[in-house]
N, C-alpha and C positions, 0 to 999 in steps of 0.2 A: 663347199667341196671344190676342190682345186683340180680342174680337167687339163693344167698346161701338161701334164705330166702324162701322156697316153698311151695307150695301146691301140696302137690303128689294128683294125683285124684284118688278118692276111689275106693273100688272092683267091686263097682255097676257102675261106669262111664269106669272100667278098660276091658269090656266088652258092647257086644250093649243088650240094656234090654232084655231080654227075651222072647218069644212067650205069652207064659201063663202067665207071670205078666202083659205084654200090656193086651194081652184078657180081664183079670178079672178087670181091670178098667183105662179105659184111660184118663188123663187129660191134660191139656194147649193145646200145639200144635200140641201133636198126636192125641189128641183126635178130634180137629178143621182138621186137614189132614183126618184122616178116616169120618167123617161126611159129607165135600167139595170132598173127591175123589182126591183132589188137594193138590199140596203142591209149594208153592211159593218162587224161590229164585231171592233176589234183587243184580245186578249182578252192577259194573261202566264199563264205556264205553271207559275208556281213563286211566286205573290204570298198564299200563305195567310192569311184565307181570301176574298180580296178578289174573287180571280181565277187560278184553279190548274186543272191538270189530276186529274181521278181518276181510281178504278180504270179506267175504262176508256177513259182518257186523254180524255176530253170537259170542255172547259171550264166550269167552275161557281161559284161565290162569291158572296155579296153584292151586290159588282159589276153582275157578270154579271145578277142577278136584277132589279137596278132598269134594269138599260141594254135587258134582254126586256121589261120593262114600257114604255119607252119605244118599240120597236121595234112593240109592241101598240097603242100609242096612234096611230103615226105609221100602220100597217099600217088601222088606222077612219077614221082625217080624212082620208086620202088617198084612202078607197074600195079600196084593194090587198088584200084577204081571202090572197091567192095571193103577196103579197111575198116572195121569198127572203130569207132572211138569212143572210151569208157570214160568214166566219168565220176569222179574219188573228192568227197569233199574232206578238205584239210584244216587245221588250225594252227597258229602260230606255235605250240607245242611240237605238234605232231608231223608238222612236215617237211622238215629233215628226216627225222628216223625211217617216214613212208617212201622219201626217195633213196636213202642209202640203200634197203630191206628188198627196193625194186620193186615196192607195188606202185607206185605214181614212176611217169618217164619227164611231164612236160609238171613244172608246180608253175601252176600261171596266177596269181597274185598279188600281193602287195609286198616283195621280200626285200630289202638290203642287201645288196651286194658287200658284204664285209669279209676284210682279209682272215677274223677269227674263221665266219662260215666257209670261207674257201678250202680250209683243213678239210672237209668233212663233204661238200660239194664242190660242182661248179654254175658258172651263171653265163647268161647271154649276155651281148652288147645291151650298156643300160636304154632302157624303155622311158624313163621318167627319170626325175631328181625332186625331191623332199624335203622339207626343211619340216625339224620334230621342233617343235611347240605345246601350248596348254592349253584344253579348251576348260572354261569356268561358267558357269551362269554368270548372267552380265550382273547384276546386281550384286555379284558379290564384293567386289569391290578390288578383287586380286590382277594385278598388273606382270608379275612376275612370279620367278622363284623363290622369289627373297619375301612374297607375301605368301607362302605355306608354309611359311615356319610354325609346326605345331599343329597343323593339321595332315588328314588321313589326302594321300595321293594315289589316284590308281593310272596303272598300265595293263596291258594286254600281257598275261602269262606268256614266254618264249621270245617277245619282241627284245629290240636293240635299246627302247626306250628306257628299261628300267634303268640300265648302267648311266645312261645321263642325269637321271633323278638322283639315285645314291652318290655318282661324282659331284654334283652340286650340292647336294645334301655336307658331304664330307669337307670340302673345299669353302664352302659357304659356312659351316658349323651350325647347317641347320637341324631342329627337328623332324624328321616328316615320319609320319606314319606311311608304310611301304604297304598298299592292298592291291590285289590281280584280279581281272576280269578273266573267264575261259575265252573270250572272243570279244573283239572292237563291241559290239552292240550289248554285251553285259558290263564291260566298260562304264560303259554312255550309260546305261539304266544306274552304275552306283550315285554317277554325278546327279545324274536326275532324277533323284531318290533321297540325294542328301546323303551319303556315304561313303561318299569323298568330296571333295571339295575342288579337286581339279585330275582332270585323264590328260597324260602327257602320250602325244604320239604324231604321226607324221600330219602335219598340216591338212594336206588334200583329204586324209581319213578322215579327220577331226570336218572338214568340210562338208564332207558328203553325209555325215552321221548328223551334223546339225539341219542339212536343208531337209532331210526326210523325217526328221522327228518332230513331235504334234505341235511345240510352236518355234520355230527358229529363232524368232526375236529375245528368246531367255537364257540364250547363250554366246559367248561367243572367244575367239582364240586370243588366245593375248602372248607378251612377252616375246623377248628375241629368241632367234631359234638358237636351239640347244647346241643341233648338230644339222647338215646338210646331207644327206645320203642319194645314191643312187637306187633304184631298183633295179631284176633283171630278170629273166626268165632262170627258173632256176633247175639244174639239170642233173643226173651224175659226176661223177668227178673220172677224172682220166679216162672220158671216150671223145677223143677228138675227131671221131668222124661223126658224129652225131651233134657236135657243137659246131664243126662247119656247117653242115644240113640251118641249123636253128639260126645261127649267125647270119647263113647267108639269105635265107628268108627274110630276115629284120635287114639286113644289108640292104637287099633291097627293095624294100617298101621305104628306108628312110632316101635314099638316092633317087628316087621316082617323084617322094614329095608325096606317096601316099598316105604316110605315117600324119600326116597333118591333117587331112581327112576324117580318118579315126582321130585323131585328138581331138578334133572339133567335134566328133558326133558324141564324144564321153564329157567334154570338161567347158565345151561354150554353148549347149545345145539342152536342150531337156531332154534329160533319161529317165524310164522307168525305175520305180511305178507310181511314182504322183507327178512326172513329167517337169520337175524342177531342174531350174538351170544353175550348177555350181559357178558357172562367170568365171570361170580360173582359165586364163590366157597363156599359151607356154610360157616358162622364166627362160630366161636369158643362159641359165645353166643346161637346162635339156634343148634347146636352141642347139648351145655347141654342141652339147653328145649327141644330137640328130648329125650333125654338120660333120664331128668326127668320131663315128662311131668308136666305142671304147668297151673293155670289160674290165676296167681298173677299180677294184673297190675300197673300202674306206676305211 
């Protein structure tokens, strides 16, 4: 992913709106939040450690953590102390449609900011950066793309992953058998099942599905990445006063230095629920998008 090319975000997203410019006229989603009482984040259920269920099945992650910070922010400018916040789990399928349709306001999970999805959403300054890769059991013997020729490959129905497999596939002239999981952890069961032979999807996912399942040492990522992506929060499309609100909340948690905080308590730390530490240090690419926040996608 190439960050020389930015979008700094403006003086109005570089802060969270205002008191008195909410007050004097609200629109899109703050305005639909103060009307409802409510405000709706669609959380995944199996996105480690972005946005997953724990022990007691309650949504948490990263994610989660900066999209409650923004929920906090919106819950002060608005004056709402008493705000609900509801709670929509989603799947890589479904959570476009749930936010164009206007039942989810905030999708806080694992998404890709991409110029196709920008048609149809929008997204916040990126959160993270990805690189899509294969995780295999280790004994298989597979290094690459170029060693599934001829066998079944799964990705996660709705993700960005499949198009990288089918471009290699076609450019490479290979075989692959093309199979979908409904979610990252039906994924992970076909590999560890024997039917598929490799789940292509973003690294840190592939990470966190290996340290929590029953033995990590039988698997593990291999080959160069496919593609490098950003993530972001993912929101409506053309409500800009609702994208400054979100913006300016990540604006500033990343300019305080808090946003390294939360990285460390998700990605160098042990998380629930068997308290494993993924060891994953920021990369040198979410460094810069910390350094110059951006919502340029890919």
């Amino acid at each position: 992913m190439q960050f020389a090319s930015r979008l700094i975000v403006t003086a109005v997203a570089a802060a969270v709106v205002s008191a008195p410019a909410l007050a004097a006229e609200l629109t899109g989603t703050l305005k639909k939040v103060k009307d409802k009482g409510e405000i709706v984040i669609g959380y995944r259920e199996s996105s480690i450690p972005f946005s997953y269920l724990d022990g007691n099945q309650k949504p948490v992650g990263y994610m989660m953590d900066l999209c409650n910070r923004v929920v906090a922010d919106v819950k002060k400018e608005l004056n709402m102390p008493t705000l609900v916040t509801r709670l929509v789990p989603v799947t890589s399928q479904t959570r476009i449609p749930l936010m164009t349709n206007g039942t989810v306001d905030l999708e806080c999970g694992s998404t890709t900011n991409s110029v196709e999805r920008q048609k149809q959403v929008a997204f916040s300054v990126s959160t993270y950066v990805t690189s899509v890769r294969m995780l295999v059991k280790s004994r298989s013997g597979i290094k690459s793309i170029d060693d599934v020729d001829g066998k079944s490959v799964v990705t996660t129905t709705g993700t960005t992953s499949d198009r990288y497999i089918k471009q290699n596939e076609k450019g490479k002239q290979l075989n692959i058998k093309n199979v979908y999981g409904k979610d990252h952890a039906d994924s992970f069961l076909m590999v560890e099942t024997g039917r598929a032979a490799a789940f292509v999807m973003d690294d840190v996912l592939l990470a966190g599905l290996i340290a929590n399942s029953k033995s990590p040492k039988d698997y593990a990522i291999v080959g160069p990445a496919l593609s490098v992506e950003p993530y972001g929060i993912m929101i409506r499309k053309d409500d800009p006063q609702f994208k400054a609100a979100v913006d300016g909340t990540l604006t500033k948690l990343m300019k305080s230095g808090e946003i390294n905080k939360l990285y460390s308590k998700w990605f160098t730390s042990p998380i629930p629920p068997r308290n494993i530490n993924l060891n994953l240090p920021m990369s040198p690419q979410l460094k810069e998008a910390v350094k110059n926040p951006t919502d340029k996608g890919i």
